[in-house]
C-alpha positions in Angstrom: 36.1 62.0 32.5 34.7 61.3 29.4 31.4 62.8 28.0 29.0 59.8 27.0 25.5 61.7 27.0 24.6 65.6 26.5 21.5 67.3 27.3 20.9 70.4 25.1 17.9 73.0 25.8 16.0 73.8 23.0 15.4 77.9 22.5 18.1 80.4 23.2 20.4 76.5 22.8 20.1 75.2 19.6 17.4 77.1 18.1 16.3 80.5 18.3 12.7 82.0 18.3 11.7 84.9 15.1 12.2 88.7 16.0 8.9 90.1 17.7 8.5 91.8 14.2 8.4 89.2 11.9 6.1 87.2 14.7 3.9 90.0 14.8 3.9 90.2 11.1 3.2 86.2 10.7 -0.1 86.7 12.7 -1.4 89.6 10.9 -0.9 88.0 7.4 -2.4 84.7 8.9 -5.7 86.4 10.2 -5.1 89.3 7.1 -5.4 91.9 9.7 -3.7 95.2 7.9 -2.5 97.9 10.0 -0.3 100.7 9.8 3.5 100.9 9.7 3.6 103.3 13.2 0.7 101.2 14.8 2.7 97.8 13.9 6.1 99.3 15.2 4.1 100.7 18.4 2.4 97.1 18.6 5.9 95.4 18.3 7.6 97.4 21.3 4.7 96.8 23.3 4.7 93.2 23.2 8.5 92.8 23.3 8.3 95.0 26.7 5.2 92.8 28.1 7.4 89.3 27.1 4.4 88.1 25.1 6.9 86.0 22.9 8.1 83.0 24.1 11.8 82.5 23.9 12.1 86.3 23.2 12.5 89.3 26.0 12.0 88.6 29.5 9.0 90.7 30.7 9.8 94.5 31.7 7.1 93.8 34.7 4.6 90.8 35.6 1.4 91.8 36.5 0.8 90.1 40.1 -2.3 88.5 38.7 0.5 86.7 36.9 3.1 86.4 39.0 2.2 82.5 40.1 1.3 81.5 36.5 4.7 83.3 35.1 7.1 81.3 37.7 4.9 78.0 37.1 4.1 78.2 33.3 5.9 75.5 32.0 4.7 72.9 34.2 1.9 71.7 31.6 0.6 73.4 28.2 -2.2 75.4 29.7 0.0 77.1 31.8 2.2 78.0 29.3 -0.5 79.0 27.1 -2.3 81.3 30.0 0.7 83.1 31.2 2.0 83.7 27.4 -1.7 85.2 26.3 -2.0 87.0 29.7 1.5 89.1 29.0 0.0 89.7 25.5 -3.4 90.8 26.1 -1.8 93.7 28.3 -0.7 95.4 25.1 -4.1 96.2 23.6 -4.1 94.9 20.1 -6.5 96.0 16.8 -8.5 92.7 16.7 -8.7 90.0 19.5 -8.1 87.2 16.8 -4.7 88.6 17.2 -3.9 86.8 20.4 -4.8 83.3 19.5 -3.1 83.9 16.0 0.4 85.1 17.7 0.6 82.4 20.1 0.0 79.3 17.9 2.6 81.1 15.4 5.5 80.6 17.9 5.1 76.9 18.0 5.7 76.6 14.1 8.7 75.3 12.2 8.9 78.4 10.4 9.2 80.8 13.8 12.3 79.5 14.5 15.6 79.1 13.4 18.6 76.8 14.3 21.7 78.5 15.4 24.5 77.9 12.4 26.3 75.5 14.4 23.8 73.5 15.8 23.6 70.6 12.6 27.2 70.8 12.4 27.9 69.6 16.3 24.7 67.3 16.4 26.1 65.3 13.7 29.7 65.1 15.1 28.3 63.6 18.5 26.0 61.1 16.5 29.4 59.9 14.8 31.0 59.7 18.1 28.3 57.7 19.4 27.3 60.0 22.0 23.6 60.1 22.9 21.8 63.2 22.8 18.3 64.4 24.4 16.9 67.7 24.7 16.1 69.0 28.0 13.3 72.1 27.9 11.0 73.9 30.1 8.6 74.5 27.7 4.2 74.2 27.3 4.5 72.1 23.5 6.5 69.5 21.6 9.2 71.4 19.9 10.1 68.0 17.7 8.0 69.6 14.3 10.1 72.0 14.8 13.7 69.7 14.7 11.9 67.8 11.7 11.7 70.3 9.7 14.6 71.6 10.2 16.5 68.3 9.6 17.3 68.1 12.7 15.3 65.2 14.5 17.6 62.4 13.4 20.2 63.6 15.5 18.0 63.9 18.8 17.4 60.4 21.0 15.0 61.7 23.4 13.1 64.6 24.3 12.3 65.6 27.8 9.5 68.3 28.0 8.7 70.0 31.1 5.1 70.2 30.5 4.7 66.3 30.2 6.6 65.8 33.4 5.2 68.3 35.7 8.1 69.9 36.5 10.6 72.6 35.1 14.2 73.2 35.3 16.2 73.9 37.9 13.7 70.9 39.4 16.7 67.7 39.3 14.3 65.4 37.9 13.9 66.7 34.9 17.6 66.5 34.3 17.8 63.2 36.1 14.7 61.7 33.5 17.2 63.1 30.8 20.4 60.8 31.8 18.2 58.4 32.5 16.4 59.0 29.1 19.9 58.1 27.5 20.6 55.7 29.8 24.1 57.6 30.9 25.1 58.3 34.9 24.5 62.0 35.4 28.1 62.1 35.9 28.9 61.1 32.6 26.8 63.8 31.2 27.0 67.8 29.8 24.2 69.8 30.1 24.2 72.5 27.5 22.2 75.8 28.4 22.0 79.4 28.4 20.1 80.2 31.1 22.4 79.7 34.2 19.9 79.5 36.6 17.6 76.7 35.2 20.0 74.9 33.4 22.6 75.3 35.7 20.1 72.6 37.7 21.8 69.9 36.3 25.3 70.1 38.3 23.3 69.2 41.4 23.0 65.4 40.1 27.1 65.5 39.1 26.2 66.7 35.4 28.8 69.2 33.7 27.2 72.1 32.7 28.3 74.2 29.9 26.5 77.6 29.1 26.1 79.7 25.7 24.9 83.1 25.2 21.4 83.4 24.5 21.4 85.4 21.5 20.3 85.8 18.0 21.3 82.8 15.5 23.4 85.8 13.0 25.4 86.7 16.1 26.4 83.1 17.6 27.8 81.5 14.7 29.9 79.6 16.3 28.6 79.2 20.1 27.8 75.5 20.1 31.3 74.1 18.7 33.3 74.6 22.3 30.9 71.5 23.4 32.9 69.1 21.1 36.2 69.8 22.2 35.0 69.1 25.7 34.1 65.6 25.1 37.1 63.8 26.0 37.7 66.0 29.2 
């Protein structure tokens, strides 16, 4: 079978979020908030451990006055917005501007970075002629974030969670991506790293193929396996 359409996710895929430092460090320089070098390391470990950064570590434990906003979040932006602040405000930070200032930070160009490959493989399925969207349970519109990056051009649809109601593993998101591209589910890849949602998309016939969710200076080369499966 041959590969006309792929569906990439978008953090942990083909881009990956800022270290909880530099994000924390971002907000304090936005809001010129100064503190000191053991309070910002204690501040750091504490928010990594509560999962206050999207697209960073998984929370170490969700408050159950969270619990239903964590497993829903990316259903629209003010879910995603709520259950993001919540896990921050349990680490108890110098000045409440803090909160605001760290979460809009995640959704700029400059918090993320995409992973070495990612240009490289885009551009090879645009020359093939293979349509691409990007698939992602997420609360924003990651495409400033592809622009600015140069890598827009090589995107022909977007599929966002929060504007469809619904959030991977849910089929339809998957299925609005084929159809998004105009491709038979069975004609398409779905490219992930997170087995369980992204795996969603071999219930519609979709290949799925997974990558290691890990930072963009130790997955050089993660994306390139998709091109040699295009003529499977």
């Amino acid at each position: 079978m041959a590969i006309k359409g792929v569906l990439f996710d978008f953090s942990g895929t083909l881009f990956r979020i800022e270290s909880v430092t530099s994000w924390l460090r971002a907000a304090l320089d936005e809001t010129g908030i100064s503190v000191g070098e053991d309070a910002f390391e204690r501040y750091a470990r504490e928010l990594d451990a509560a999962g206050a950064l999207p697209g960073g570590s998984t929370p170490e434990l969700i408050p159950e006055a969270l619990a239903d906003l964590w497993r829903t979040r990316d259903r629209d932006a003010r879910r995603h917005r709520d259950a993001y602040m919540g896990l921050a405000r349990r680490v108890e930070l110098p000045d409440p501007r803090l909160y605001d200032a760290l979460y809009e930070r995640h959704k700029t160009p400059s918090a993320w970075l995409p992973y070495p490959d990612a240009e490289e493989v885009l551009g090879e399925l645009r020359r093939l002629g293979t349509g691409v969207a990007v698939v992602s349970n997420i609360g924003w519109d990651p495409r400033p974030v592809f622009q600015a990056h140069g890598l827009h051009g090589y995107v022909d649809a977007y599929v966002l969670s929060y504007r469809h109601g619904v959030q991977k593993p849910d089929a339809r998101l998957f299925r609005a991506g084929c159809e998004a591209l105009g491709e038979d589910p069975r004609d398409v890849l779905m490219v992930g790293d997170d087995r369980r949602a992204d795996g969603g998309a071999a219930q519609l016939g979709c290949a799925v193929h997974f990558v290691d969710h890990l930072p963009v200076e130790e997955r050089p080369e993660g994306l390139r396996p998709v091109l040699g499966l295009m003529g499977a």
